[in-house]
N, C-alpha and C positions, 0 to 999 in steps of 0.2 A: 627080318632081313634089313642091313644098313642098307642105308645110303650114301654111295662113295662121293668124295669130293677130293678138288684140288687140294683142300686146309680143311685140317677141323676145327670144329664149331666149339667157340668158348662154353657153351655149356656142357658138350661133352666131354673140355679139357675138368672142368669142375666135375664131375661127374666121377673121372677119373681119378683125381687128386682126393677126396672123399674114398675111395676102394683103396691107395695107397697107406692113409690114416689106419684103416679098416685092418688090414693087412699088419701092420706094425702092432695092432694090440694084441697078436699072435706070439709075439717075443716072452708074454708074460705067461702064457701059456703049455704044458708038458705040451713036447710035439716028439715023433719019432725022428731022427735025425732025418730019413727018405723025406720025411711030409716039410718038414723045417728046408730043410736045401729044395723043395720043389716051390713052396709059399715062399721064399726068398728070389727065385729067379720070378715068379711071378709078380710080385711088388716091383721087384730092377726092373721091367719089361714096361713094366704100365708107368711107372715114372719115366723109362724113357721117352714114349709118346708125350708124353706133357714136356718134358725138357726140347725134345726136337721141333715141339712148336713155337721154343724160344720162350719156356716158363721155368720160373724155379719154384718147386715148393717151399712155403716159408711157412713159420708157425707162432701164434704170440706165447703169453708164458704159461695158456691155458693148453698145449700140445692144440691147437686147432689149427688149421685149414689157414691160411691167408690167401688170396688168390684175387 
């Protein structure tokens, strides 16, 4: 069970931002179009959380994580 707050907590924005990475290595992979458009609303969702706490995910030239 979480624990609700007013703000989340920067390591669950990290946390986050990692499952979104995670998510993307999906593109390179056969998917049924259903599983592809249901793993894509789920990456837009979870990077929302991270943008609405006022983040952007950024990446260096290695596809990683900046945060």
């Amino acid at each position: 069970m979480s624990v609700l707050s007013d703000v989340t907590e920067k390591k669950a924005l990290k946390i986050i931002t990692k499952m979104v990475i995670d998510f993307e290595e999906l593109n390179n992979l056969n998917m049924t179009k259903i599983d592809a458009f249901e793993a894509t609303q789920a990456k837009n969702l979870l990077r929302g959380i991270v943008e609405s706490a006022g983040y952007e995910i950024y990446y260096d030239n290695k596809r990683k994580p900046i945060f």
